[in-house]
C-alpha positions as CSV (number, residue, x, y, z in Angstrom):
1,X,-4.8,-10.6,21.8
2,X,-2.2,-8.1,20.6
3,X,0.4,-10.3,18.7
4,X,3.4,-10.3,20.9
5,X,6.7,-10.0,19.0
6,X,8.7,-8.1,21.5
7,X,8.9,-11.2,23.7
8,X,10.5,-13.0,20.3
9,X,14.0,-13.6,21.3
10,X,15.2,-13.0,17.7
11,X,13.1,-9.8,17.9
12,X,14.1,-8.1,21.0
13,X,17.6,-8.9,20.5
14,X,17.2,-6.6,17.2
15,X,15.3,-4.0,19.0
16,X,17.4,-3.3,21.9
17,X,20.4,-2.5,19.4
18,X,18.3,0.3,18.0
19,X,19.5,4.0,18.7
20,X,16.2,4.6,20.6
21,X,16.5,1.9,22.9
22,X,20.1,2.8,23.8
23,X,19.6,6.5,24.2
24,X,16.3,6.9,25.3
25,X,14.0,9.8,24.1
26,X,17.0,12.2,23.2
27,X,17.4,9.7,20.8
28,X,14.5,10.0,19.0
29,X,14.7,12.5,16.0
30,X,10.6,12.8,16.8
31,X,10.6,13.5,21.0
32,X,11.0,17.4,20.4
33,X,8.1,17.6,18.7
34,X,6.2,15.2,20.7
35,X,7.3,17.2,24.1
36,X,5.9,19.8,22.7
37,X,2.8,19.1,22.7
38,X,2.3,17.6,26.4
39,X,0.9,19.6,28.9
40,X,2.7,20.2,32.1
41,X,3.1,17.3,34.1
42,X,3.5,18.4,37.7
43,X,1.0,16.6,40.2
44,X,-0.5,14.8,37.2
45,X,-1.8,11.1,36.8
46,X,0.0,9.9,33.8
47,X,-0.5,6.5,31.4
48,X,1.9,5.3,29.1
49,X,0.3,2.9,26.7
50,X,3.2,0.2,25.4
51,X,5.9,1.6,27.5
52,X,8.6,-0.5,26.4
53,X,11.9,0.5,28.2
54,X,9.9,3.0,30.4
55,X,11.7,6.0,29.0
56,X,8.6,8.3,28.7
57,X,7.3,6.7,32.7
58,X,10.6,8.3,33.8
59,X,10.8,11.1,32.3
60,X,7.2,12.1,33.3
61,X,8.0,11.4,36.9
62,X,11.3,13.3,36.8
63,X,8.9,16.1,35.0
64,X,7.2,16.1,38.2
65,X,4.0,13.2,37.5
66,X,2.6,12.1,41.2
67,X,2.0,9.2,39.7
68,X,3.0,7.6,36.4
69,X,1.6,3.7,34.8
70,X,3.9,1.8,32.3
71,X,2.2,-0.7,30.6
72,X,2.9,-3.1,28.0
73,X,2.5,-6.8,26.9
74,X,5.9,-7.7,26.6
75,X,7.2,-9.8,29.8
76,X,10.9,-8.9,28.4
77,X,10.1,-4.8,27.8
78,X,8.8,-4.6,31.9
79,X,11.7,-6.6,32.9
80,X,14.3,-3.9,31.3
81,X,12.2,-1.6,32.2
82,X,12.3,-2.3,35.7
83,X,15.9,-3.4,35.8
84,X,16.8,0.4,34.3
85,X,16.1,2.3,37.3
86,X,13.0,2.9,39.7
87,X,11.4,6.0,40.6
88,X,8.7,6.0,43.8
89,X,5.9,7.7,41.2
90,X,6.9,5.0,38.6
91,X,5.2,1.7,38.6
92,X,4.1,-1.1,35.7
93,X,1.5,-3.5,34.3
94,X,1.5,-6.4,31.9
95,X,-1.3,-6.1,30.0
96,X,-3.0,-6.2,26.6
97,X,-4.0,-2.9,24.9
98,X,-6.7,-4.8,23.3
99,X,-8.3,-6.1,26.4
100,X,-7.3,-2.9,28.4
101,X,-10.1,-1.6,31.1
102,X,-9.4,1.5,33.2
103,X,-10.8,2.8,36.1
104,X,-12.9,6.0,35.3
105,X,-11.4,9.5,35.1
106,X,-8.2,7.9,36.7
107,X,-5.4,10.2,34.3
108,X,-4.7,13.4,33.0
109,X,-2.7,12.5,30.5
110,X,-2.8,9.1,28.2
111,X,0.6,9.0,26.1
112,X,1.9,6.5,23.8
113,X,4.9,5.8,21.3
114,X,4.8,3.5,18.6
115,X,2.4,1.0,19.9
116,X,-1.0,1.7,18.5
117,X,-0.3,0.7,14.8
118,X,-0.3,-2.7,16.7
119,X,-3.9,-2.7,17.3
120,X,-6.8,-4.1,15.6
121,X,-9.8,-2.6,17.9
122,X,-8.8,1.2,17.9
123,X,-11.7,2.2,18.4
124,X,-12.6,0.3,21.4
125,X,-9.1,1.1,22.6
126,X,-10.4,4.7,22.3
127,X,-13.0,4.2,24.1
128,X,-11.7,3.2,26.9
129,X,-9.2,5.8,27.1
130,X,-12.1,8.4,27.1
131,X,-13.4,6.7,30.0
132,X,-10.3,6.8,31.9
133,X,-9.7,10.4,31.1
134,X,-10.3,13.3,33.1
135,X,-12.2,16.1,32.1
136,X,-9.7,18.0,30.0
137,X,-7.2,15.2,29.7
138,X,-4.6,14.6,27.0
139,X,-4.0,12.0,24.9
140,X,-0.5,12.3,23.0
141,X,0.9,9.9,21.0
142,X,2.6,8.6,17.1
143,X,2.2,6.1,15.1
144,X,4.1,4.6,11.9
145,X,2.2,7.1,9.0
146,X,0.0,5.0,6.7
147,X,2.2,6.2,4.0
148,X,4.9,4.2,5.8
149,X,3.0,1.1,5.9
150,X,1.2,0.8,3.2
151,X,3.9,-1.0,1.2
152,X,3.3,-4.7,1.2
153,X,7.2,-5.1,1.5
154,X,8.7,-1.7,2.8
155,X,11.9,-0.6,1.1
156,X,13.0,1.6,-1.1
157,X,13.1,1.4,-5.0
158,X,15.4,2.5,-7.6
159,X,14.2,4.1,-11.2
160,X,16.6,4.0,-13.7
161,X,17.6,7.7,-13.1
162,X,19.3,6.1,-10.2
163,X,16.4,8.2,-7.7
164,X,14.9,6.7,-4.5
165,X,10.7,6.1,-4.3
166,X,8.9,4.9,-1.4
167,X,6.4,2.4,-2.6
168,X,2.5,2.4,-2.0
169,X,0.3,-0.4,-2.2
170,X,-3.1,-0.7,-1.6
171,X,-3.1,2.1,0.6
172,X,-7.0,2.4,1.0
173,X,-6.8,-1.7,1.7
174,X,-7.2,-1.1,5.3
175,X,-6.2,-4.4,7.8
176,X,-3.2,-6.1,9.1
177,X,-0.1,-6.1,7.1
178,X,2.8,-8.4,7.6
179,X,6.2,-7.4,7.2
180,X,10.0,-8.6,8.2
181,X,11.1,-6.4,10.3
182,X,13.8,-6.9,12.9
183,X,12.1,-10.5,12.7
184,X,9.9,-12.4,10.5
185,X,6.3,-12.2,10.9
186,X,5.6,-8.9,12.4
187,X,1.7,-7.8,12.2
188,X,0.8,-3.8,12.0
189,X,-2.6,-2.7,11.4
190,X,-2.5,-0.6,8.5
191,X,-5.3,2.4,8.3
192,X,-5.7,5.5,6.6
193,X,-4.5,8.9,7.7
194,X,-8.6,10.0,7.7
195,X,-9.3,6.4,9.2
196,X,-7.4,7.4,12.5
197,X,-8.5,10.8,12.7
198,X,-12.0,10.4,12.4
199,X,-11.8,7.6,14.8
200,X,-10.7,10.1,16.8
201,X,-13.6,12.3,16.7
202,X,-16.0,9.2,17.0
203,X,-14.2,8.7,20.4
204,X,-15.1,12.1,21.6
205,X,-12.0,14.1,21.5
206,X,-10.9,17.5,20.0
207,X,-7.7,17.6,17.7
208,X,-5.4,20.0,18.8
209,X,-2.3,19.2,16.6
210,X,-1.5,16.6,13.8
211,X,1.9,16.2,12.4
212,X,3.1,14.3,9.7
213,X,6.9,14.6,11.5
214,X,9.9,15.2,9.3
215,X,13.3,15.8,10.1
216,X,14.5,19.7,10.5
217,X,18.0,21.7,9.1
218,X,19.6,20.9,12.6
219,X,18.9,17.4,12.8
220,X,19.9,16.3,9.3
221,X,22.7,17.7,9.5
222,X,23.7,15.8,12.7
223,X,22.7,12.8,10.9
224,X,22.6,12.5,7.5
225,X,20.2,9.3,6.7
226,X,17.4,11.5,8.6
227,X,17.0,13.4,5.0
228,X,15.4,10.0,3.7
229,X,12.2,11.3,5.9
230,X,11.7,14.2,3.9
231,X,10.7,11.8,0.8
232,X,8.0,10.2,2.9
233,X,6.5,10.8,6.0
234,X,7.5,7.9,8.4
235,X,5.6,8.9,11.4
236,X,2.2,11.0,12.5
237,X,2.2,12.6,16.1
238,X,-1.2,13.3,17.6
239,X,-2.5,15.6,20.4
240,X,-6.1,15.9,21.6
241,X,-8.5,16.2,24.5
242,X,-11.7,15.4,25.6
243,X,-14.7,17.6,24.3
């Protein structure tokens, strides 16, 4: 079973002071780019995999979705969820991404934020989104970058020229890696940039984009700490469809 740290008092506390659970998508220096690559939502059959606050399940309805599934494991992410505001296409699930079983060609688009770093059995978590796909769905979604997680304890370090590295280590040592954040404890699952992308392929989709997402001009200079992105990637946005 996914480990479940959102339900971590401690934990959720910490996340729902974050800027992206306060402001939504418009708050994510990375939703421009990911909007970009959905397809038009209008009469679609959406999934959001680890929906968290729902954002993304509302916007897609608003967008036009006929029907739109959160879901996520997180008894306290569904309940803010739901307590945010409903919408008559927008419905959710509790359930585990690892165990997840859908009903065949059910969606046209599978999307997802920051939730499959989480899981152990990618592949098999591919798999079954293939087989709920429709022919010529979409699956969109990020992930921290493996550059990201790859250090054992994330940070920054100093040289004595006073500049700013982002550590590595191990990075082809692929598996879970534990690290403090918001809360003690939390397990990712650490692969390689080639790793996920060929897992990909084995699944059965086609790549149609692959960014390493940094920060632009505009946004940097609405806020300033963004440049830190620019010395590492922090995320990697995916869009692909079924071959």
């Amino acid at each position: 079973m996914t480990q479940n740290i959102y339900d971590n008092d401690a934990f959720f506390t910490a996340y729902s002071q974050l800027p992206r659970s306060t402001g939504g998508l418009d708050s994510a220096p990375e939703w421009p780019a990911l909007r970009a690559m959905l397809p038009a939502l209008q009469g679609k059959q959406v999934l959001d995999l680890g929906c968290g606050y729902g954002w993304f399940c509302r916007w897609a309805a608003e967008a036009g979705a006929a029907r739109v599934l959160g879901v996520d494991v997180s008894e306290k992410m569904l309940a803010q969820a739901a307590g945010m505001g409903g919408h008559s296409a927008v419905s959710y699930a509790r359930l585990d991404l690892e165990q997840l079983a859908l009903p065949p060609a059910g969606y046209d688009l599978v999307y997802s934020s920051l939730a499959f770093h989480y899981i152990a059995g990618f592949d098999a978590l591919l798999a079954t989104i293939r087989h709920g796909l429709k022919p010529g769905g979409k699956l969109v979604f990020s992930i921290e970058h493996p550059i990201f997680m790859a250090p054992r304890q994330p940070g920054w370090l100093t040289d004595a020229q006073g500049r700013k590295h982002w550590p590595v280590d191990s990075y082809q040592e692929q598996g879970p890696r534990v690290s403090d954040w918001l809360a003690p404890g939390v397990i990712k699952q650490h692969r390689t940039l080639g790793t996920t992308l060929n897992a990909l392929l084995r699944a059965g989709f086609q790549l149609e984009h692959v960014e390493e997402w940094g920060p632009s001009d505009e946004q940097i200079a609405r806020q300033p700490a963004l440049a830190e992105e620019r010395e590492r990637p922090m995320l990697l946005l995916v869009g692909c469809n079924l071959r």
